[in-house]
N, C-alpha and C positions, 0 to 999 in steps of 0.2 A: 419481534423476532420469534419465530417458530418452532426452531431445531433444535432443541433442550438446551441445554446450561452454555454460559458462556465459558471457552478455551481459555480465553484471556478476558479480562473487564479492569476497567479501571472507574473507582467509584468514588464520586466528589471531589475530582483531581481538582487543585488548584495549581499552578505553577508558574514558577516567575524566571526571569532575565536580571539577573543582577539587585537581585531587591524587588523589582518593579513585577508584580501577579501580571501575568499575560493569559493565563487563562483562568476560569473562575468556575469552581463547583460543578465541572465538567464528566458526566457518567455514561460510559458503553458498553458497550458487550459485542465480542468478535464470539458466532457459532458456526460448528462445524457444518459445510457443505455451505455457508453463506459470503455473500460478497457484501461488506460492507462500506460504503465510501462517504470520503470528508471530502465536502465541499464549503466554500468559504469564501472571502474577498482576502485579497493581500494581507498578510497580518491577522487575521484571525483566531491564529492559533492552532490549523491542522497540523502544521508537521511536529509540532513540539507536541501536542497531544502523541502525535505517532511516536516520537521519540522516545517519548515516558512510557508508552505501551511497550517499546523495543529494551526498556530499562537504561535508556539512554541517559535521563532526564530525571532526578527524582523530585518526585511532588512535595512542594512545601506541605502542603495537606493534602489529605485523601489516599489512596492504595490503590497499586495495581493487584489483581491476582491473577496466575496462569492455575486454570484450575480453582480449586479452593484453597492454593500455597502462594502468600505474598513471597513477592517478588522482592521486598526492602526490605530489612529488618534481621532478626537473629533467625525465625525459621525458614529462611531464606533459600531458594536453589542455589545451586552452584554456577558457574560461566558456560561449563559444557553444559550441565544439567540443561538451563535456559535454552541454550545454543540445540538441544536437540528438541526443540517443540516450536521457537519464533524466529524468524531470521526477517530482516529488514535489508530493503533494497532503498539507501538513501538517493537526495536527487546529486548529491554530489562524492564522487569516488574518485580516487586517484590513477593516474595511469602511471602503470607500474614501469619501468624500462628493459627490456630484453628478457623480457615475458609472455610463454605465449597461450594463445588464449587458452588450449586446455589447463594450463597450470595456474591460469587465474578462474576458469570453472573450477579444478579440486580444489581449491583454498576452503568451498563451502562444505569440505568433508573434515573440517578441523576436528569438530563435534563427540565424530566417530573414532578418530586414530586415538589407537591405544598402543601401549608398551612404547618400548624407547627406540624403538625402529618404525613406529607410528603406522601401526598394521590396520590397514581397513578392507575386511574382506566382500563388502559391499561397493568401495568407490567404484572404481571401473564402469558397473553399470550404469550407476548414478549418474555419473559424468556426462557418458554418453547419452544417457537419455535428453539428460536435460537440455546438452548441445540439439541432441535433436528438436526438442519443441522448441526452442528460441533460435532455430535455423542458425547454427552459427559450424554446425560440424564441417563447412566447408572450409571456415579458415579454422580449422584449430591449432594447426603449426603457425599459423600467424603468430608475429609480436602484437601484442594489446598498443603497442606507441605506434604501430602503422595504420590504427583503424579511424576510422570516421567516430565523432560521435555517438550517433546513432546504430554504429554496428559497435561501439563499446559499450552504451548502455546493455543491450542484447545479451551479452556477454556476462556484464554484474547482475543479471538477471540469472541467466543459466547456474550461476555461481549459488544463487540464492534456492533454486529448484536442486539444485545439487546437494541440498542441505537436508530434504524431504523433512520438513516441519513441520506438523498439525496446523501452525498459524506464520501465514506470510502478509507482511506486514511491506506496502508501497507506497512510496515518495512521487508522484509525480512520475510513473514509469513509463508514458507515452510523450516526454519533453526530447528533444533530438531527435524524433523518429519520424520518415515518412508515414505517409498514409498508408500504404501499403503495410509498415509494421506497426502503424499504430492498433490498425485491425488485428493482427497476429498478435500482438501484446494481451492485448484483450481481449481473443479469442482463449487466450492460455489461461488468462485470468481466470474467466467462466470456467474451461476447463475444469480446471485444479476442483475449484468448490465442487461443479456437477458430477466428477467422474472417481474423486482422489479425498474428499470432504474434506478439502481443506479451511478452514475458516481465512478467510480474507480480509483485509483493512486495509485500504488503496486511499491515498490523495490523489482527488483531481480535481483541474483548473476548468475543464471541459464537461460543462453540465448534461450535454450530449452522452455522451460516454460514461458519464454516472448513471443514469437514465437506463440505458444501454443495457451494463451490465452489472446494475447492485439489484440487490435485494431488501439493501437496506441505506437509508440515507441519516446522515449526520448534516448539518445545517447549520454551519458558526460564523457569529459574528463577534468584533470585536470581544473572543475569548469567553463567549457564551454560547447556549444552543440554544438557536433558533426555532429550529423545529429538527425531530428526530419521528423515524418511523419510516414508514412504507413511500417507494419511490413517490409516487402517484400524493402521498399526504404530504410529502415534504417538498414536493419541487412544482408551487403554486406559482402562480405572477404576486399573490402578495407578499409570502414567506422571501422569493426571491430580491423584489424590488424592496421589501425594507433591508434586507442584509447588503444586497452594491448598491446601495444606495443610485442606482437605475432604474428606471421603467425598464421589464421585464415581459414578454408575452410569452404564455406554456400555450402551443398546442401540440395534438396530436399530428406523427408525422405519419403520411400518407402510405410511403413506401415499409416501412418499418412497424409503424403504428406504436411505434415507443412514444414518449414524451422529446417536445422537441424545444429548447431555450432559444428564446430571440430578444437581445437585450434592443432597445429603441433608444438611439440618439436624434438628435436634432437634425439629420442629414438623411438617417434614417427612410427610404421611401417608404409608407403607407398606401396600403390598399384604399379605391375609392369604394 
């Protein structure tokens, strides 16, 4: 990673389930203007790494820091404090009842309301923006219980943009969504970093789309890193096939000229 210091890092996390370490001696670094993404097989341990980055999660060993200020302990930020620098978009959110969607995009302005009449002289734009970039300004009188899926993640999305963080932290944010906005998802994503410097930390299932638009790859297997570092050094047919435990083939795609994942099964057709 290139762009000076990391925003957020968490360094030799370990963390466990109930007693049980699920992840082990685990160190990154989210920087500004960078996209960094967790990839992994089932269980690997990306979202709970994300969690513990979101301070979700505290590490039996190791530190988060935003900044040069841990996150756990006595010199610790505060909830707003935190709440105005990270904001995470989990894979699972609630759908609120006779709610509609602009009042579930202000939610992400909690950060900012101050005094006891919860005065935010920046929401408003906020709002709107963000509905804008996550195309939802058209339902915003909509209830959140009449939407689709996929136009509710959109939705917890804008909510999280609405929060204007230095570090935005994703779950799996292109699950529910067409194609059409899984593009738009992840045109926002590059966005943000290229235009906003925002530092990024995305899970994703879709090595494609890692490939696509990180800058930086994390590579876990069973709650260890695999390989960490530059798209192109981390997303090999070896590094790949020993983490899913699959044959793996990376080539270059034609159209795109990104890296392209093609896991090989036994059904699989091969070229002669």
């Amino acid at each position: 990673m290139s762009k000076g210091d990391a925003l957020l890092a968490g360094d030799e996390l370990v963390l466990a389930h109930h007693d049980h370490a699920v992840v082990h001696g685990v160190s990154l670094g989210l920087r500004a203007g960078t996209v960094t993404a967790l990839v992994g097989p089932n269980g690997s341990g990306k979202s709970t790494v994300l969690r513990s980055l979101a301070r979700l999660h505290r590490p039996r060993e190791g530190q988060v820091r935003l900044g040069e200020r841990p996150v756990w302990g006595h010199s610790a930020l505060s909830g707003k404090e935190f709440a105005r620098s990270v904001t995470l978009l989990t894979q699972q959110r609630p759908t609120p009842s006779g709610v509609s969607v602009r009042d579930v995009v202000s939610y992400g302005r909690y950060p900012y309301r101050t005094g006891w009449r919860g005065v935010d002289l920046e929401g408003n734009a906020a709002i709107t923006r963000a509905m804008e970039l996550t195309g939802v300004t058209a339902m915003a009188d909509r209830g959140v219980d009449e939407l689709s899926g996929g136009e509710l993640q959109r939705v917890w999305l804008a909510s999280c943009l609405a929060q204007q963080t230095s570090v935005l932290l994703l779950d799996e944010p292109t699950n529910h969504l067409d194609l059409r906005y899984q593009v738009e998802v992840l045109d926002v994503v590059r966005d943000l970093a290229d235009d906003h410097d925002v530092a990024v930390g995305v899970v994703l299932h879709d090595l494609d789309h890692a490939a696509i638009i990180a800058d930086e790859v994390v590579l876990l297997a069973e709650g260890k890193v695999v390989a960490a570092g530059g798209v192109r050094d981390v997303l090999t047919g070896d590094h790949l096939t020993h983490a899913y435990g699959v044959t793996v083939h990376v080539a270059d795609d034609p159209v795109t000229g990104a890296i392209h994942c093609r896991p090989l099964g036994r059904h699989t057709p091969r070229a002669v």
